[in-house]
Backbone atoms as SQL, in Angstrom:
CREATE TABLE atoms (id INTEGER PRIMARY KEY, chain TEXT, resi INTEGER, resn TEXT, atom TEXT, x REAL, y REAL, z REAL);
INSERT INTO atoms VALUES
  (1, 'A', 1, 'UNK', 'N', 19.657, -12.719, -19.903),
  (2, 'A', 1, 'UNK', 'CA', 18.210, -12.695, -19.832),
  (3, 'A', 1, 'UNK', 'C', 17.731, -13.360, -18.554),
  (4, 'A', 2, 'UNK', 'N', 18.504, -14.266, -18.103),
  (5, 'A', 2, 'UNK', 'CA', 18.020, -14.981, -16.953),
  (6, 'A', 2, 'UNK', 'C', 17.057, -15.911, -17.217),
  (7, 'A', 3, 'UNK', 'N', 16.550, -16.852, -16.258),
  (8, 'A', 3, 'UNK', 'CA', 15.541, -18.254, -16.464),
  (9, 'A', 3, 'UNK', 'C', 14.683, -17.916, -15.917),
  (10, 'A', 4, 'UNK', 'N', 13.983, -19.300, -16.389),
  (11, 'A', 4, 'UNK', 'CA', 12.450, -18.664, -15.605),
  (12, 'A', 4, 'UNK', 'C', 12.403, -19.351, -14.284),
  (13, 'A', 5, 'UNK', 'N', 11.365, -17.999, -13.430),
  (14, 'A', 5, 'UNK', 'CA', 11.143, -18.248, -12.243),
  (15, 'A', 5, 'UNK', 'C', 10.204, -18.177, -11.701),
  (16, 'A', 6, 'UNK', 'N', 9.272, -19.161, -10.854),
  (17, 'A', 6, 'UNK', 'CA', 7.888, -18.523, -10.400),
  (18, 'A', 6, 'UNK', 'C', 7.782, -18.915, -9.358),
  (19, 'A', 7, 'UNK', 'N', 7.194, -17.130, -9.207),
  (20, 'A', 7, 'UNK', 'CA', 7.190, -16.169, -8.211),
  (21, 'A', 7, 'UNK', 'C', 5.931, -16.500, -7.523),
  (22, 'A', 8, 'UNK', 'N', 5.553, -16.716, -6.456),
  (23, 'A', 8, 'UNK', 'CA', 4.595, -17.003, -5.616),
  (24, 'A', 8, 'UNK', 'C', 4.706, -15.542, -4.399),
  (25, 'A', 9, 'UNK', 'N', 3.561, -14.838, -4.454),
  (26, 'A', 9, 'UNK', 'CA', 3.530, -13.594, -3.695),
  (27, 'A', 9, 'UNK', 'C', 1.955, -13.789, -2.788),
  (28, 'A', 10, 'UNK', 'N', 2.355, -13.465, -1.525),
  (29, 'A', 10, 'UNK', 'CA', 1.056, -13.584, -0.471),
  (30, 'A', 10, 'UNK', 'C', 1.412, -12.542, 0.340),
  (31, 'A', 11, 'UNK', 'N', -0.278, -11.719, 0.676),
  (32, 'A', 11, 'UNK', 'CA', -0.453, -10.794, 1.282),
  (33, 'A', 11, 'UNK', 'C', -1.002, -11.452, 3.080),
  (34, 'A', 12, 'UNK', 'N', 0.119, -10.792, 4.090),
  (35, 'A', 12, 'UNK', 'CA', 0.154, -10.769, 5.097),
  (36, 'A', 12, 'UNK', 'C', -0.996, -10.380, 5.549),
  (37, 'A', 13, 'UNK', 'N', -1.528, -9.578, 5.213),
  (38, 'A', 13, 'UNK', 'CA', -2.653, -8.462, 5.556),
  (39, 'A', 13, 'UNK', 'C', -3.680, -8.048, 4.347),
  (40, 'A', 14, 'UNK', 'N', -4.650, -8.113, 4.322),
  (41, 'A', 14, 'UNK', 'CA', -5.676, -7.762, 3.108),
  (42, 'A', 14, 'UNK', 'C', -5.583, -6.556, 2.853),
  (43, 'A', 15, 'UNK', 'N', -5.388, -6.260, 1.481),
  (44, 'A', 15, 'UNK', 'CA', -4.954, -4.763, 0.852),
  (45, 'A', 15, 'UNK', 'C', -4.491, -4.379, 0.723),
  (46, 'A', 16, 'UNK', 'N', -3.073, -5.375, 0.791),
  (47, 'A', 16, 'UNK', 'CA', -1.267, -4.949, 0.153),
  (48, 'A', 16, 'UNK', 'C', -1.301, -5.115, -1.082),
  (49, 'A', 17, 'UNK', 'N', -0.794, -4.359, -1.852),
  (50, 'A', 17, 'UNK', 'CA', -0.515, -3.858, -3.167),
  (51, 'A', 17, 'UNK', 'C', 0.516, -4.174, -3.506),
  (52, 'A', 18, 'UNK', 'N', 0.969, -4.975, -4.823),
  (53, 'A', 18, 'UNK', 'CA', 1.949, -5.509, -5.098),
  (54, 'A', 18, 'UNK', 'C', 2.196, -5.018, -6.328),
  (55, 'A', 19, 'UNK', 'N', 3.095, -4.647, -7.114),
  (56, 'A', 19, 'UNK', 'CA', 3.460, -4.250, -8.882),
  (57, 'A', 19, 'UNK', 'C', 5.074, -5.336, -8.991),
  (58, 'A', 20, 'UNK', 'N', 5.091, -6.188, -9.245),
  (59, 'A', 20, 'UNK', 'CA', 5.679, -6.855, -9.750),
  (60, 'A', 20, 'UNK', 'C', 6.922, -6.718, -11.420),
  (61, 'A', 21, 'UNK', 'N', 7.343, -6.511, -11.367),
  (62, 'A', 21, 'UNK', 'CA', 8.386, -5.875, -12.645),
  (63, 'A', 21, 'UNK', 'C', 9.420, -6.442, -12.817),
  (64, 'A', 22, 'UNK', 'N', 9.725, -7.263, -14.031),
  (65, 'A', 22, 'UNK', 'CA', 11.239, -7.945, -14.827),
  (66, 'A', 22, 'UNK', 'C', 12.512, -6.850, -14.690),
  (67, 'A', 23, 'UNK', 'N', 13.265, -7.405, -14.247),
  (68, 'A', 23, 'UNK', 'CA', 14.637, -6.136, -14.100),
  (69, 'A', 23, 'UNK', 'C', 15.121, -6.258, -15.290),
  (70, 'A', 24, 'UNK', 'N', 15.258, -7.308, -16.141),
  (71, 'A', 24, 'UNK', 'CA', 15.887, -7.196, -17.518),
  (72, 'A', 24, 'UNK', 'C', 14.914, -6.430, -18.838),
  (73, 'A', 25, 'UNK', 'N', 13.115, -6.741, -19.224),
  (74, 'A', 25, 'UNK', 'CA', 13.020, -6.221, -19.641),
  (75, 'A', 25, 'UNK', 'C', 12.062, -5.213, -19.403),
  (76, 'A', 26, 'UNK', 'N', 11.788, -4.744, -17.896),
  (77, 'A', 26, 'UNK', 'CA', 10.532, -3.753, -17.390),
  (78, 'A', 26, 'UNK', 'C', 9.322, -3.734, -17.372),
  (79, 'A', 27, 'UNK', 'N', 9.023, -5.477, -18.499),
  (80, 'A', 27, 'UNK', 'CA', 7.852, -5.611, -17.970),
  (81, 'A', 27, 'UNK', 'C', 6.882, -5.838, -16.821),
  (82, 'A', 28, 'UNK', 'N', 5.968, -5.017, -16.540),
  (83, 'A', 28, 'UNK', 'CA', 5.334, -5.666, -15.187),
  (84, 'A', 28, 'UNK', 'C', 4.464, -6.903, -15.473),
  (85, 'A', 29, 'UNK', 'N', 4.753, -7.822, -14.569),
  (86, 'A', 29, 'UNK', 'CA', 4.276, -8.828, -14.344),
  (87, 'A', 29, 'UNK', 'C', 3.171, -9.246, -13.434),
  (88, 'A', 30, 'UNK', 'N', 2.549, -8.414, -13.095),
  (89, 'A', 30, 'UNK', 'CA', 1.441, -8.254, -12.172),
  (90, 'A', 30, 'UNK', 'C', 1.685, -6.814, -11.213),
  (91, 'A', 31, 'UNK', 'N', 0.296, -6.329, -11.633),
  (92, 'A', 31, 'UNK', 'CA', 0.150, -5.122, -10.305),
  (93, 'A', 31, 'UNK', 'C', -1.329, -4.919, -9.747),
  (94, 'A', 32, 'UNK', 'N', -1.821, -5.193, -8.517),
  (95, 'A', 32, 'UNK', 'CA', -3.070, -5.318, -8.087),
  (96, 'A', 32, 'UNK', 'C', -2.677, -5.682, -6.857),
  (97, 'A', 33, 'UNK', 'N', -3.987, -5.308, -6.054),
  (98, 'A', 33, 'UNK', 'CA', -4.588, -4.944, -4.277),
  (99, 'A', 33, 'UNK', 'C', -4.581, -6.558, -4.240),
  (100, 'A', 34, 'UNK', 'N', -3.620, -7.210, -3.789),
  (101, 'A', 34, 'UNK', 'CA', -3.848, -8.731, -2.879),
  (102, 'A', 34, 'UNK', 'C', -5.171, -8.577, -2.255),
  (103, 'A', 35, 'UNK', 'N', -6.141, -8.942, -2.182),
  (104, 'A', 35, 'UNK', 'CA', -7.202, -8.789, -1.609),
  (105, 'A', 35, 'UNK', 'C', -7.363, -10.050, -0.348),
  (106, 'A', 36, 'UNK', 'N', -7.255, -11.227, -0.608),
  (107, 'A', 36, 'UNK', 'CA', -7.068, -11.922, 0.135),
  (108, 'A', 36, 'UNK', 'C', -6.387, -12.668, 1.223),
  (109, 'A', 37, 'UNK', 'N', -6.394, -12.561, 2.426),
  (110, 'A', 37, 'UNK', 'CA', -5.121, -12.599, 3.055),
  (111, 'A', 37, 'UNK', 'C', -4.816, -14.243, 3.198),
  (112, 'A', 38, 'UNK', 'N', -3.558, -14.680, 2.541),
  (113, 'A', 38, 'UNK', 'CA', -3.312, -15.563, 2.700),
  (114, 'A', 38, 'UNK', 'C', -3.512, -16.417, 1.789),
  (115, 'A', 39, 'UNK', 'N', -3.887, -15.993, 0.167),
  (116, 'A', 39, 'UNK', 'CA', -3.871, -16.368, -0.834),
  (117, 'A', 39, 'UNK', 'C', -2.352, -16.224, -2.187),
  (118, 'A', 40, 'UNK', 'N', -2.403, -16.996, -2.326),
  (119, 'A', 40, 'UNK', 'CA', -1.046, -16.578, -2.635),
  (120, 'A', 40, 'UNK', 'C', -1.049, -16.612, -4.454),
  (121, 'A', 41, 'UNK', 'N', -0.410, -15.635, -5.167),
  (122, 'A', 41, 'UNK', 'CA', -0.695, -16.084, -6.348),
  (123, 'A', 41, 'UNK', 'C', 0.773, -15.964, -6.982),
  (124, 'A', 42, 'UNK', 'N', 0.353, -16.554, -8.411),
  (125, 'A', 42, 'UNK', 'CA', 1.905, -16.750, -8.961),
  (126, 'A', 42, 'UNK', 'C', 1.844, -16.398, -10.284),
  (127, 'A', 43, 'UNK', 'N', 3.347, -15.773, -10.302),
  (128, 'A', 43, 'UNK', 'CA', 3.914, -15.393, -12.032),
  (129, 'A', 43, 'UNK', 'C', 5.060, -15.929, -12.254),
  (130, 'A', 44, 'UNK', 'N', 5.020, -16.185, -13.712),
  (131, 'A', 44, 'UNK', 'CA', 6.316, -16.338, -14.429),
  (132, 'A', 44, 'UNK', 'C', 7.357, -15.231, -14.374),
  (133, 'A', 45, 'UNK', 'N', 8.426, -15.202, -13.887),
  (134, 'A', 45, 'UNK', 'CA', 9.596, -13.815, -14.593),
  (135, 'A', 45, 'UNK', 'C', 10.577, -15.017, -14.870),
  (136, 'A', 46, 'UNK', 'N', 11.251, -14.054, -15.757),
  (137, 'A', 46, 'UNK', 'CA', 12.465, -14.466, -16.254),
  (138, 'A', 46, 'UNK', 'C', 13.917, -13.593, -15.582),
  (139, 'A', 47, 'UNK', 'N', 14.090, -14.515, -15.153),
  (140, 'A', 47, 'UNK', 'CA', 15.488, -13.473, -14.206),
  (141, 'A', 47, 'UNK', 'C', 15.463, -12.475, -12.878),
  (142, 'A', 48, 'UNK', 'N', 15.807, -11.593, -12.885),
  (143, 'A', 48, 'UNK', 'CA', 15.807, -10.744, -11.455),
  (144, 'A', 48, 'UNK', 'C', 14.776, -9.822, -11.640),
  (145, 'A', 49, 'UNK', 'N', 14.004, -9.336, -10.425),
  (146, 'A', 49, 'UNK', 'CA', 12.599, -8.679, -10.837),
  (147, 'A', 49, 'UNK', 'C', 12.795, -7.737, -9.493),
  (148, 'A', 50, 'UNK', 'N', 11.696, -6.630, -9.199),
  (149, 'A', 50, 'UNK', 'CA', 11.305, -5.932, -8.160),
  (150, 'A', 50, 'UNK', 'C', 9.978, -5.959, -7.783),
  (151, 'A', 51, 'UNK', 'N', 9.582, -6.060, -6.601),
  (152, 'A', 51, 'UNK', 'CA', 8.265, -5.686, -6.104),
  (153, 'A', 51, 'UNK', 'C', 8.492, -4.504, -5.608),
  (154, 'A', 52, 'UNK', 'N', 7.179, -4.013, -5.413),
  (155, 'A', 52, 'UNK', 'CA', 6.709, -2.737, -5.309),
  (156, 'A', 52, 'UNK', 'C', 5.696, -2.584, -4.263),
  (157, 'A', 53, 'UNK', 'N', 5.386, -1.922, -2.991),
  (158, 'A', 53, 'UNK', 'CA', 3.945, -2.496, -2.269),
  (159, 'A', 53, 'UNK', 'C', 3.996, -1.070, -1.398),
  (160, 'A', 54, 'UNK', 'N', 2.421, -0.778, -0.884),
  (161, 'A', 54, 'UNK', 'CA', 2.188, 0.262, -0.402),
  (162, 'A', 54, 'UNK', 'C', 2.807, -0.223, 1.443),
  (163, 'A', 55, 'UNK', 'N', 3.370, -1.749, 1.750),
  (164, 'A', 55, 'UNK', 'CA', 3.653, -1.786, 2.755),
  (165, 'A', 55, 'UNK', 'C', 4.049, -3.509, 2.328),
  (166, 'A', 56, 'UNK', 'N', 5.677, -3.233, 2.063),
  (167, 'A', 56, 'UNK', 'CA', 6.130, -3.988, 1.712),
  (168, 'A', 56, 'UNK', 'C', 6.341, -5.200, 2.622),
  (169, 'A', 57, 'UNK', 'N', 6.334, -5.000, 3.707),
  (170, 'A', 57, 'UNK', 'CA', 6.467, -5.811, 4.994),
  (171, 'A', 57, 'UNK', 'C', 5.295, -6.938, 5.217),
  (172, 'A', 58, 'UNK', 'N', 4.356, -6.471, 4.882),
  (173, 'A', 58, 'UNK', 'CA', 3.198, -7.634, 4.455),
  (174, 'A', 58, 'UNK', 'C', 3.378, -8.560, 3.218),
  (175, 'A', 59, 'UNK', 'N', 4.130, -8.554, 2.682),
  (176, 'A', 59, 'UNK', 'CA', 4.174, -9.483, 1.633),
  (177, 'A', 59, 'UNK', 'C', 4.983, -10.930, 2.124),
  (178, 'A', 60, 'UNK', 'N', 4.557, -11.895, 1.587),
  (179, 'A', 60, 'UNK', 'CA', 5.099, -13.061, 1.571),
  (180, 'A', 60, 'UNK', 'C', 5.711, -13.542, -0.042),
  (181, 'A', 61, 'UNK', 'N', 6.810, -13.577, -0.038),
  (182, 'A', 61, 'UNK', 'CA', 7.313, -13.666, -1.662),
  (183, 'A', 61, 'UNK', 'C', 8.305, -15.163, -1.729),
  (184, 'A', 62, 'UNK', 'N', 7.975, -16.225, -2.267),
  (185, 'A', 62, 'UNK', 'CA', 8.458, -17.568, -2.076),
  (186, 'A', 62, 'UNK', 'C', 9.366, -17.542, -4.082),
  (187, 'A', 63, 'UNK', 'N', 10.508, -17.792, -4.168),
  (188, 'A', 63, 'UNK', 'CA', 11.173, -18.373, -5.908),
  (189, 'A', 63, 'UNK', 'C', 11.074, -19.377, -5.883),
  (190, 'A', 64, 'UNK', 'N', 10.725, -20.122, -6.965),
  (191, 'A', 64, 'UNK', 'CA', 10.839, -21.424, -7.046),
  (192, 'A', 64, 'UNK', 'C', 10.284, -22.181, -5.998),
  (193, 'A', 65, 'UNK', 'N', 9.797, -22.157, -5.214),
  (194, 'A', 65, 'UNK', 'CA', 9.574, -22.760, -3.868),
  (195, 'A', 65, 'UNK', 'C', 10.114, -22.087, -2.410),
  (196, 'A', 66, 'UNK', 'N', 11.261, -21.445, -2.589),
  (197, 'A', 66, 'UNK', 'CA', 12.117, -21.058, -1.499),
  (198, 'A', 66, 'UNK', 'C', 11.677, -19.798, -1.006),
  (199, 'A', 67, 'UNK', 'N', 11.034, -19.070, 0.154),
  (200, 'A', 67, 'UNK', 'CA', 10.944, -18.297, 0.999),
  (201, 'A', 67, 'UNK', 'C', 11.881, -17.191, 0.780),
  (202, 'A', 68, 'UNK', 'N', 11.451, -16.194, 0.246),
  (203, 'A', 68, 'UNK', 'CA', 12.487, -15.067, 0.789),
  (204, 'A', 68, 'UNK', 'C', 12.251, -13.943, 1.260),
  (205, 'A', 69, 'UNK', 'N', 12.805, -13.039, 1.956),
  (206, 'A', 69, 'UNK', 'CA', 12.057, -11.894, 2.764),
  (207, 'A', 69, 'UNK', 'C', 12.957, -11.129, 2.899),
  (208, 'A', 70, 'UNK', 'N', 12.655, -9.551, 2.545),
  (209, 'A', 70, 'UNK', 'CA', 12.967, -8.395, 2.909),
  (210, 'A', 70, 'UNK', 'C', 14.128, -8.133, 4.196),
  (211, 'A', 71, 'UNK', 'N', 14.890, -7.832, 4.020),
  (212, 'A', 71, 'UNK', 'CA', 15.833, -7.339, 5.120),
  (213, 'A', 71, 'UNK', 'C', 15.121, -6.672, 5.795),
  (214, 'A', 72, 'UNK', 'N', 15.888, -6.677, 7.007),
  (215, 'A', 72, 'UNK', 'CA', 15.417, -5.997, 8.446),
  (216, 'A', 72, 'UNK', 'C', 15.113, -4.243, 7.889),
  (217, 'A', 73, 'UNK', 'N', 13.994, -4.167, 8.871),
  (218, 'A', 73, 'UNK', 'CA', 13.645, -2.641, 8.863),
  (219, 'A', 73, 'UNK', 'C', 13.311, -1.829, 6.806),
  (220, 'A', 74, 'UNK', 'N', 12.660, -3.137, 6.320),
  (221, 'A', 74, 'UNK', 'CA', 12.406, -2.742, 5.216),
  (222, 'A', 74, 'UNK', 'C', 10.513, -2.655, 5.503),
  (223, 'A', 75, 'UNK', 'N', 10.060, -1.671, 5.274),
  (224, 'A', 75, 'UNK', 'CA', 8.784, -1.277, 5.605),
  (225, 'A', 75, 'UNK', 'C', 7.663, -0.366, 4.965),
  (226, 'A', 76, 'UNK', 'N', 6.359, -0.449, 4.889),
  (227, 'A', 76, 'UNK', 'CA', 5.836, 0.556, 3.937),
  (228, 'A', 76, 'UNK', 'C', 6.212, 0.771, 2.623),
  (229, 'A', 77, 'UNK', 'N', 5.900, 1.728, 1.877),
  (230, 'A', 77, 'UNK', 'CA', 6.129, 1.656, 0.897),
  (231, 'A', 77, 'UNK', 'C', 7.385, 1.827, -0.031),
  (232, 'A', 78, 'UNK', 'N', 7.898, 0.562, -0.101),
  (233, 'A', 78, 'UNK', 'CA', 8.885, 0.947, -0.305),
  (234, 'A', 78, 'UNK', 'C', 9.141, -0.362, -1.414),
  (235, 'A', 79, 'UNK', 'N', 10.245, -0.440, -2.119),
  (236, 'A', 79, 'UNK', 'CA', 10.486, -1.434, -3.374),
  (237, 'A', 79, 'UNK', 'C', 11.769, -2.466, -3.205),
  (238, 'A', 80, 'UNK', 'N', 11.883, -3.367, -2.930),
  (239, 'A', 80, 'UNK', 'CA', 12.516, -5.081, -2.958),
  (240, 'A', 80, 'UNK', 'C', 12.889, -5.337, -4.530),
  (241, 'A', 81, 'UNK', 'N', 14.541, -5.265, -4.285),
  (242, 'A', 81, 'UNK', 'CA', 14.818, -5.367, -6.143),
  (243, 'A', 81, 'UNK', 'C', 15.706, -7.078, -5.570),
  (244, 'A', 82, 'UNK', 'N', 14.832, -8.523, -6.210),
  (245, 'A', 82, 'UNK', 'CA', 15.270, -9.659, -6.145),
  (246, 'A', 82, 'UNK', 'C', 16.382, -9.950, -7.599),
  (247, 'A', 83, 'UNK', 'N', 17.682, -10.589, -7.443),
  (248, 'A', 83, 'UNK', 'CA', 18.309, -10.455, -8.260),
  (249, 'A', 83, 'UNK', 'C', 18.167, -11.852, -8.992),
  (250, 'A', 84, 'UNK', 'N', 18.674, -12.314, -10.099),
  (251, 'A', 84, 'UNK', 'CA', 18.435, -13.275, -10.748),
  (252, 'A', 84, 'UNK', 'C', 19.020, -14.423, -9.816),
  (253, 'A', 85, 'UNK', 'N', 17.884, -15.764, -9.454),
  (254, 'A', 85, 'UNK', 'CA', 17.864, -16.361, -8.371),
  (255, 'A', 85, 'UNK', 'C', 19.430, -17.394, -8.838),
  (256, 'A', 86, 'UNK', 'N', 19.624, -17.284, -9.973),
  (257, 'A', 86, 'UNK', 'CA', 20.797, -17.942, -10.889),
  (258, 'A', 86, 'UNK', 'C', 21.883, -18.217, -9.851),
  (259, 'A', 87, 'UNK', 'N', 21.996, -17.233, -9.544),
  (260, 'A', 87, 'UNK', 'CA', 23.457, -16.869, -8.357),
  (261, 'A', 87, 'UNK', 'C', 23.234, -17.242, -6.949),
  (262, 'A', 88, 'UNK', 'N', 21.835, -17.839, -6.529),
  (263, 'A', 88, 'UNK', 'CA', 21.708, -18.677, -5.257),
  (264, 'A', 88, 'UNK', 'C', 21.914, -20.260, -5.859),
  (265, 'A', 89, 'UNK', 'N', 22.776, -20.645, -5.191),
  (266, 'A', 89, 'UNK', 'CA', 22.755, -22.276, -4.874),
  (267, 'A', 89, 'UNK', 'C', 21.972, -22.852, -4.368),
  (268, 'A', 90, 'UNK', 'N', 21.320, -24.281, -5.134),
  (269, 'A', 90, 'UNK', 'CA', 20.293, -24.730, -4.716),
  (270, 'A', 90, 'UNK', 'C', 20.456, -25.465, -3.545),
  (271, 'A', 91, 'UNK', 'N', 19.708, -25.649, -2.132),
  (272, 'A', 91, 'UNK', 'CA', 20.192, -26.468, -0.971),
  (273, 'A', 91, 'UNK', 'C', 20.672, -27.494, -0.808),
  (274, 'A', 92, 'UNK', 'N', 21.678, -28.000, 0.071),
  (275, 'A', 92, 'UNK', 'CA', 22.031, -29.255, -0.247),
  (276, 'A', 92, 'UNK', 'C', 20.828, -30.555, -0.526),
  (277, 'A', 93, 'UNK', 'N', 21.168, -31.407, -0.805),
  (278, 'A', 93, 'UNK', 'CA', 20.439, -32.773, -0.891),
  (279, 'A', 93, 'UNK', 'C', 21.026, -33.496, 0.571),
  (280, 'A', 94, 'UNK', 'N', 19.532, -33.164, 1.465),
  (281, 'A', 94, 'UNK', 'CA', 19.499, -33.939, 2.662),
  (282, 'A', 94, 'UNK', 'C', 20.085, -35.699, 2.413),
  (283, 'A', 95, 'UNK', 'N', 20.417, -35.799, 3.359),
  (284, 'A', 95, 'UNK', 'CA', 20.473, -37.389, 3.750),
  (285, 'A', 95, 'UNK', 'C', 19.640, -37.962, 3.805),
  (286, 'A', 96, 'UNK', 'N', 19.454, -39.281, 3.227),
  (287, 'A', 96, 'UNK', 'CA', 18.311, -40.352, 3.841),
  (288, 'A', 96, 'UNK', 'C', 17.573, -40.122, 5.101),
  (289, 'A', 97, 'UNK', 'N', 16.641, -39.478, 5.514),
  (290, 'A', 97, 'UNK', 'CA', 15.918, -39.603, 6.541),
  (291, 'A', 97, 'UNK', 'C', 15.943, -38.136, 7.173),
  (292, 'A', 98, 'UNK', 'N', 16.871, -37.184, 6.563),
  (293, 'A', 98, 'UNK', 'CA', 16.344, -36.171, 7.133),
  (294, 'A', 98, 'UNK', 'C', 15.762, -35.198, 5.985),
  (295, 'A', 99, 'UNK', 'N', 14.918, -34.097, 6.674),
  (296, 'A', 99, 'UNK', 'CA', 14.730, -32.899, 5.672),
  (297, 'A', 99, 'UNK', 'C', 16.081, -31.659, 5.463),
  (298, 'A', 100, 'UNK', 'N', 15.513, -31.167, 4.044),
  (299, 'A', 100, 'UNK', 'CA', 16.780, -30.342, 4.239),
  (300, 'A', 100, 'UNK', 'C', 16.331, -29.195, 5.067),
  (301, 'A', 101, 'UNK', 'N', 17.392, -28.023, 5.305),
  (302, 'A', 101, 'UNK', 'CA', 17.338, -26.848, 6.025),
  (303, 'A', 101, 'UNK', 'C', 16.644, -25.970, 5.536),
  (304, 'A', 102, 'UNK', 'N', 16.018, -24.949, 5.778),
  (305, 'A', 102, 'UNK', 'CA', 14.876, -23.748, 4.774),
  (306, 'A', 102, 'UNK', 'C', 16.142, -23.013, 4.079),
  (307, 'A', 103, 'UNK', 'N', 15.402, -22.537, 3.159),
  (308, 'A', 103, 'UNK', 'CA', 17.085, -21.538, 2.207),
  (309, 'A', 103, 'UNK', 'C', 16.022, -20.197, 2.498),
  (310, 'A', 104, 'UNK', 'N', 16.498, -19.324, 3.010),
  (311, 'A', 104, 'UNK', 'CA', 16.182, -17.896, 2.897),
  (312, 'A', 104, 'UNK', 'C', 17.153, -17.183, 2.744),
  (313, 'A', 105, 'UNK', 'N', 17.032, -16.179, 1.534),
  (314, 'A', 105, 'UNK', 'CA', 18.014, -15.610, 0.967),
  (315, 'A', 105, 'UNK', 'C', 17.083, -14.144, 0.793),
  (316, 'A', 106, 'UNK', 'N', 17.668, -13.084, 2.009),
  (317, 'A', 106, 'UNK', 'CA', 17.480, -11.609, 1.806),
  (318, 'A', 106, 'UNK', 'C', 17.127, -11.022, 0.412),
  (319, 'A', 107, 'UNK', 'N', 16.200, -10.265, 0.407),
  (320, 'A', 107, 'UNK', 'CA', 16.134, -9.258, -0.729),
  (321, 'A', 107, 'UNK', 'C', 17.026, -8.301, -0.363),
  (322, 'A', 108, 'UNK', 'N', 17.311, -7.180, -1.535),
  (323, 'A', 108, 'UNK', 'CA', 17.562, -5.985, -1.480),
  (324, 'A', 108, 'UNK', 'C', 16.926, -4.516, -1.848),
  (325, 'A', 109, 'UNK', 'N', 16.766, -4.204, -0.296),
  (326, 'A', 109, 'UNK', 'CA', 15.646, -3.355, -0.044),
  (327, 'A', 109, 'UNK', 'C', 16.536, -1.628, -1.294),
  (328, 'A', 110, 'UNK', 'N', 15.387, -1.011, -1.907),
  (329, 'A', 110, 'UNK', 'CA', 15.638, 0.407, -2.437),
  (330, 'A', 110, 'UNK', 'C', 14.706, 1.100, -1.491),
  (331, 'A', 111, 'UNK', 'N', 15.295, 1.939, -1.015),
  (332, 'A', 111, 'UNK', 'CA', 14.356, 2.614, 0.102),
  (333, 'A', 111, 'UNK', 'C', 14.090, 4.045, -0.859),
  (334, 'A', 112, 'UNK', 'N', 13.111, 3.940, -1.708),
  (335, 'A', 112, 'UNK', 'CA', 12.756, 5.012, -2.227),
  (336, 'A', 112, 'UNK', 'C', 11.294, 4.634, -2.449),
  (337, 'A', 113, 'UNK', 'N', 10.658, 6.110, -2.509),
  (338, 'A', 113, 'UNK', 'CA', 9.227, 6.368, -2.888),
  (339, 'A', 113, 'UNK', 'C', 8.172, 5.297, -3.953),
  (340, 'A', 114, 'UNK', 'N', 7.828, 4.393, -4.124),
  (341, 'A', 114, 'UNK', 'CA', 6.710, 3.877, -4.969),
  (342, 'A', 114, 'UNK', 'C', 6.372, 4.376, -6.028),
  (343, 'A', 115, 'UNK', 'N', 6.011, 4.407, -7.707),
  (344, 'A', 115, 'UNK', 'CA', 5.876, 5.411, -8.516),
  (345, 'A', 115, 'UNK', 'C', 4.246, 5.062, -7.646),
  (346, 'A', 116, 'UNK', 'N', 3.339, 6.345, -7.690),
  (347, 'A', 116, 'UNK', 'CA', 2.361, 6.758, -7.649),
  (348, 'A', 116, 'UNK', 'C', 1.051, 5.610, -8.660),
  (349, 'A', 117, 'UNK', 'N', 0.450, 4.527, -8.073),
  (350, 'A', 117, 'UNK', 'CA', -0.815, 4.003, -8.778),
  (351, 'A', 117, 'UNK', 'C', -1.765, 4.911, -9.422),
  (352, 'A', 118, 'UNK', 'N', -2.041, 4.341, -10.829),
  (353, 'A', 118, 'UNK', 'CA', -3.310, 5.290, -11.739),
  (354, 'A', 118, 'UNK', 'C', -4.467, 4.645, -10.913),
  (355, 'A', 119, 'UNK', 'N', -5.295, 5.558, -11.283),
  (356, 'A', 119, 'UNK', 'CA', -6.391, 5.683, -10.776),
  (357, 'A', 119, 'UNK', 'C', -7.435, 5.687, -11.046);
């Protein structure tokens, strides 16, 4: 089933479209026009999920805190399937006095068509 995870998603650009969806049980977890650029909002999933966006490249998508982003040349409309974050290791524990390193850990881009938004 996987744990829970929350998902923090921000639109690069005003009027990226996001559909949000649980890979284990298909529920969507949010789908709506980011309207604000640079607002970022957040859901609960449990385990590995997909976004969905009419221009996926504008999205900003943070787990738990940690930054993650689309592989190279992932663009438009196209769908980001994130796997259960379970299987990333959490960053080391910096030393006294320093910060730790950023963890960015690639999505995996499906380069196929968007299902079609109702209307």
């Amino acid at each position: 089933m996987g744990r829970p995870h929350l998902v923090g998603v921000t639109a690069l650009q005003s009027g990226t479209s996001c559909l949000l969806r649980e890979t284990n049980s298909g529920e969507i977890r949010y789908n709506q026009v980011l309207g604000s650029r640079g607002r970022e909002i957040f859901v609960t999933v449990k385990g590995g999920f997909t976004i969905t966006s009419n221009a996926i490249e504008n999205l900003a998508v943070t787990i738990d805190g940690f930054p993650y982003k689309p592989e190279k040349d992932v663009y438009g409309r196209q769908m980001a399937t994130f796997e259960d974050v379970d299987s990333v290791p959490p960053p080391p524990t910096p030393p006294p006095g320093k910060s730790a390193p950023a963890k960015t850990v690639p999505a995996k881009a499906v380069p196929s068509k968007a299902p079609a938004s109702p209307r």
